[in-house]
PAGULUM-44173 format. One record per residue: z, y, x of N, C-alpha, C in turn. Coordinates in steps of 0.02 Angstrom, whole numbers, plus 50000, padded with zeros to 5 digits. Example, Ala and Ser with C-alpha at 12.3 -4.5 7.8 and 13.67 -1.06 7.14 Angstrom:
PAGULUM-44173
503904971650660503904977550615503904983550660
503544988850642503574994750684503945000250645
END
This chain:
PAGULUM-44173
500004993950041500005000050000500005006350043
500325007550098500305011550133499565016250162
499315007650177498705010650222498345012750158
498155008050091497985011050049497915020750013
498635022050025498735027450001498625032950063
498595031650093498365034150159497625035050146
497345030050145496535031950125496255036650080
496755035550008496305039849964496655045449965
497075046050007497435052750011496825059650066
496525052850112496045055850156495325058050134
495285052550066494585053250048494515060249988
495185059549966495115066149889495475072449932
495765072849988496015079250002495565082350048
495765089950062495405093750094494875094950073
494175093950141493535092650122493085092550053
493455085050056493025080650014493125084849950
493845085449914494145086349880493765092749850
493635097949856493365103949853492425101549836
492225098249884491435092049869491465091249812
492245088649793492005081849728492375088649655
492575094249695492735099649623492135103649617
491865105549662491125110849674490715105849614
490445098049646490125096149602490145093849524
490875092849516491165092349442490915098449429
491065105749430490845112049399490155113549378
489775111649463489045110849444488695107649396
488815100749389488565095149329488635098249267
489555099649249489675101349168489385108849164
489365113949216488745119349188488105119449167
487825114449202487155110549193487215111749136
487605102149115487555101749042487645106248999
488045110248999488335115048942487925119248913
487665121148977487075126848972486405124148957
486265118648971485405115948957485555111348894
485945107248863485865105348821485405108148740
485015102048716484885106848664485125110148603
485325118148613485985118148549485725120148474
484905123848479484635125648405484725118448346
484675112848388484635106648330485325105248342
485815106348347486385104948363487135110348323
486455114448267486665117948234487215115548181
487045110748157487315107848086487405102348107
487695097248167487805092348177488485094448209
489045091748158489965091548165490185090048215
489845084548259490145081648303490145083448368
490455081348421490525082348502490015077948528
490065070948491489595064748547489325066948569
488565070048522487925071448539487735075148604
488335080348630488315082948684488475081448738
488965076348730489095076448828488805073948875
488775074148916488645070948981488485062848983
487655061948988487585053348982487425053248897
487575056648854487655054248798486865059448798
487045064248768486325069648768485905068748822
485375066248806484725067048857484495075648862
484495077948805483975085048817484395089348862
485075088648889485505091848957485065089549019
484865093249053484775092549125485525089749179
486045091349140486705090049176486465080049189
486495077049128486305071749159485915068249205
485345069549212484865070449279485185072849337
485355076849326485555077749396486305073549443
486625072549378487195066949391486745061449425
486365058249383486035050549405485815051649464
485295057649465485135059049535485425059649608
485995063349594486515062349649486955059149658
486995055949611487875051649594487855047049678
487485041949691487385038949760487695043849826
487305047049816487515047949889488235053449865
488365055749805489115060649798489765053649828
489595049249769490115043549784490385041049851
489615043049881489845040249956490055042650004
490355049049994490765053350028491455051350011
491695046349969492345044149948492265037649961
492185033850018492115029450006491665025650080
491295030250066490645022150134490765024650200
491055030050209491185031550257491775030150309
492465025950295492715023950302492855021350382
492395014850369492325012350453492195016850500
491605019450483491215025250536491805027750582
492045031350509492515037250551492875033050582
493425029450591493775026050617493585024950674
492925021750693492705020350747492395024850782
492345030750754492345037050770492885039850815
493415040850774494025041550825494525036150843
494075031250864494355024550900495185024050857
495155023450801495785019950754495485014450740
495175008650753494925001950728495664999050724
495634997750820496234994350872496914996350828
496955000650827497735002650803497785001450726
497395002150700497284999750617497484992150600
497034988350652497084980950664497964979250663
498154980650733498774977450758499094979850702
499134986350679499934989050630499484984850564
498894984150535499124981850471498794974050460
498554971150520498204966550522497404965650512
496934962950558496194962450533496084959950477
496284957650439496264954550364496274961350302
496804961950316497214966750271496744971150291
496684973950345496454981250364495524980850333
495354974850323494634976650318494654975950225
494934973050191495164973450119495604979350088
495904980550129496044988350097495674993450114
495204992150169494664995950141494134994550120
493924991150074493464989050043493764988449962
494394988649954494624989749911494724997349887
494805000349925495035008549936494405013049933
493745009749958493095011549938492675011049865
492995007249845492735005149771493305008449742
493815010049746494135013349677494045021549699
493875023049769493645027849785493125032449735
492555026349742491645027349732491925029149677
492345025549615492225024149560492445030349521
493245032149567493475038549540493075045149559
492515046549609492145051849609491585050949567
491415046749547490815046249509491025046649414
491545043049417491755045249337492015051549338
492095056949383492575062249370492295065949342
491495069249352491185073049319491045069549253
491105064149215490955060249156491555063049126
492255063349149492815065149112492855072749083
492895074749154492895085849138492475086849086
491755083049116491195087149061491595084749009
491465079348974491625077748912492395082048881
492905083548934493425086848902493255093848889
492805096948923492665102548883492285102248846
491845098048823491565097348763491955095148693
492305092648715492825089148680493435096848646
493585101848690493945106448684493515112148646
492645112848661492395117248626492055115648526
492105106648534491725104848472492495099248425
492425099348391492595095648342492235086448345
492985083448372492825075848384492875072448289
492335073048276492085070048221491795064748228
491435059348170491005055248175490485057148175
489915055548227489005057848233488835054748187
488505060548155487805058348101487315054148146
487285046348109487035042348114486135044048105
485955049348068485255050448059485175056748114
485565060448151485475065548200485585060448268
485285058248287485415052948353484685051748369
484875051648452484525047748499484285042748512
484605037648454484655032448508484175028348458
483975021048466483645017948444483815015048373
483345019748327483555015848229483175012748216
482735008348266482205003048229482674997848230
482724994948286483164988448283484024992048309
484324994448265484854997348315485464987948283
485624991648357486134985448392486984988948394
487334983748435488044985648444488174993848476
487594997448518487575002848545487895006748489
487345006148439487125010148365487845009348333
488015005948315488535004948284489075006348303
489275006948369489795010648404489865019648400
489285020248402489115027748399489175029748345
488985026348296489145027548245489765028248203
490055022948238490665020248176491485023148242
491395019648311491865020348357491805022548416
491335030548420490975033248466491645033648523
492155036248531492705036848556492855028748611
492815022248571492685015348602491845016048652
491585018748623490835016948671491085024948727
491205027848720491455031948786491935029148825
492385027448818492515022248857492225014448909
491725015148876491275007748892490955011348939
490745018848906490165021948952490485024349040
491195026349018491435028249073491655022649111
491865016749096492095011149126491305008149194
490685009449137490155006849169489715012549214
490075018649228490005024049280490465022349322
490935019949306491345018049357491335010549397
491265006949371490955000249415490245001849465
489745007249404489035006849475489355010849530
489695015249522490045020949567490405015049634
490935013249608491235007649643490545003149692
490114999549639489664994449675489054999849747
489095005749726488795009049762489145008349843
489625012949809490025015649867490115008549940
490405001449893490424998049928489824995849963
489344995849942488644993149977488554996150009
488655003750031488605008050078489115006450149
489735006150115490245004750188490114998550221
489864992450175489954989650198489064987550271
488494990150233487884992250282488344995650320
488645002050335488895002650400489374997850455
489404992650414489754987150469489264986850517
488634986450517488044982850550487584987150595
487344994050534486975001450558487275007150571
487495010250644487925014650666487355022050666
486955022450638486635029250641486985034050598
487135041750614487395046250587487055045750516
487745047050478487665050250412487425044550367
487275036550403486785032750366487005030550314
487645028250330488125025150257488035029850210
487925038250200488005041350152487275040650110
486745038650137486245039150085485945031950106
486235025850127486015021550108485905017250023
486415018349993486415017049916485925022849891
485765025849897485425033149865484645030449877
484475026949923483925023649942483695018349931
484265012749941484255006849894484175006949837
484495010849769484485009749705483755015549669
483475020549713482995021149703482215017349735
482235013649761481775010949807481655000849770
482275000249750482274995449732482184992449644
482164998849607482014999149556481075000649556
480985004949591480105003949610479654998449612
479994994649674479804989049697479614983649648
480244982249585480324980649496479594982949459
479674990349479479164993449425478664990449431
478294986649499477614985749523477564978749464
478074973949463477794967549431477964968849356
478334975649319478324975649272479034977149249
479624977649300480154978549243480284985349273
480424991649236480414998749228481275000149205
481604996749201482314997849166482824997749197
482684996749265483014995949333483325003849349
482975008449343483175013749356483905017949356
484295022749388484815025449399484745028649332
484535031449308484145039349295484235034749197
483895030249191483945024849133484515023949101
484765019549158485335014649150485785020249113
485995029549127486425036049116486215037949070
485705034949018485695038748970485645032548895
486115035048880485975032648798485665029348762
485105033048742484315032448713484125024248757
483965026648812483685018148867484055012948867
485065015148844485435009548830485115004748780
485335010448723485055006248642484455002748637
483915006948682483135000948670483204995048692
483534993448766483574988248772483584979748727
483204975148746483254969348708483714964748754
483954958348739484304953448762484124952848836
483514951148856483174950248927483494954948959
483134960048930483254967948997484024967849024
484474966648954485004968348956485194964749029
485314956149008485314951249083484994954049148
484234957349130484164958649191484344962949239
484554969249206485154974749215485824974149234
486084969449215486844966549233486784962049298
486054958749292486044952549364486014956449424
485514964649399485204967949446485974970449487
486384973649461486904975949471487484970849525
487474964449477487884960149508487564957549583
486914955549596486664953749644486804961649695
486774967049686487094973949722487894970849760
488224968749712488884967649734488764963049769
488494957649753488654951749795488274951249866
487814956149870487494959049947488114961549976
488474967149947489094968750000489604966649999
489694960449958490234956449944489994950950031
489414947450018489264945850090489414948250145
488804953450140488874957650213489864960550243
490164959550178491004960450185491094955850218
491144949250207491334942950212491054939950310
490594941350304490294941650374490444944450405
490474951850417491134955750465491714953350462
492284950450404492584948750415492684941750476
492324938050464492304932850488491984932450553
491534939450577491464938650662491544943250683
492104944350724492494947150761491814952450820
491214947550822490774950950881490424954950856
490424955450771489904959350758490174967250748
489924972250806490194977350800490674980150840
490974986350836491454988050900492154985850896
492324984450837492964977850838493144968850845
END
């Protein structure tokens, strides 16, 4: 617990800390200000507006867009520095090579997860403070009314439960990011690389998809609403595998540093 609290004490203060408030401000002005508000005249509710939920905000775009490499300033950077200012050695002996490489890999993922949901929370609380949390008119929506599914019906009936789902699942890609990043720096010591390795991967590798046909892969998708609800059964699997096979790359590449001592400057 120590070294733990030690970490995220390093990753949210100072610096970073001011990074991860600048960009909370930036996002929810976005949204606030670009959302569309003329049709938003006679609709009671808050949903329709926040962050992830409203497509016609530019605030969301630009979240998806940066979220990668924001997260990974809380997070993938970890090792680097350390081996930066030669704390590997001393990390090791006081908390053990075991321990010491799981608490941070642990400390990176609740890291990723808490910078990446933070702008999902603010925005939504000032939306939440300027509109009336009502139920959304089911015929003023985004989202898909041909075949609408469990999405639809949440939004509808227990919009408050699907914000939660929404923020839970900003917070796992946040987490799966961050870690895939620290843990490529076990291996690639080039400056700055850990910070936009995920930012490269999850755009590059959704492309690659596009060529044989699946388009749903995307960061930019996955953050909005509307692309939730279309989804059918397939996509859905293939979206969740896409994600899980993410983890289980740096769940490896974890597991392998752990286990050879030669790979690297420890």
């Amino acid at each position: 617990m120590t070294l733990l609290k030690g970490n995220m004490k390093r990753l949210f203060l100072q610096r970073n800390g001011l990074i991860l408030l600048a960009y909370i401000l930036v996002i929810s002005a976005i949204q606030f200000y670009t959302y569309n508000r003329p049709n938003y005249y006679t609709e009671p509710s808050v949903f329709p507006r926040l962050l992830c939920f409203d497509s016609t905000g530019y605030g969301t775009e630009v979240y998806a867009m940066t979220l990668p490499i924001m997260v990974a300033f809380f997070g993938a950077g970890l090792y680097r520095e350390d081996v930066n200012r030669a704390m590997i050695l001393n990390q090791e002996v006081r908390f053990g090579r075991k321990a010491y490489y799981y608490q941070q890999y642990f400390t990176a993922f609740i890291g990723g997860g808490l910078a990446g949901i933070s702008p999902f929370i603010v925005s939504s609380t000032i939306f939440f403070m300027a509109y009336p949390m009502t139920l959304p008119d089911p015929i003023v929506t985004q989202l898909n009314t041909i075949s609408p599914g469990i999405l639809y019906s949440l939004y509808s009936l227990h919009p408050f439960v699907l914000w939660l789902l929404f923020g839970l699942g900003i917070f796992l890609i946040s987490g799966i990011l961050t870690c895939l990043s620290l843990t490529a720096s076990y291996f690639i010591a080039y400056k700055y690389f850990e910070y936009f390795f995920s930012f490269v991967v999850i755009y590059l590798t959704p492309f690659v998809f596009g060529i044989i046909g699946i388009i749903h892969l995307g960061l930019i998708p996955m953050m909005l609403l509307s692309h939730l609800s279309s989804l059918n059964e397939i996509e859905w699997i293939q979206t969740i595998t896409f994600w899980l096979v993410l983890e289980l790359i740096s769940g490896i590449l974890f597991l392998w540093k752990l286990s050879n001592r030669n790979s690297g400057v420890d």
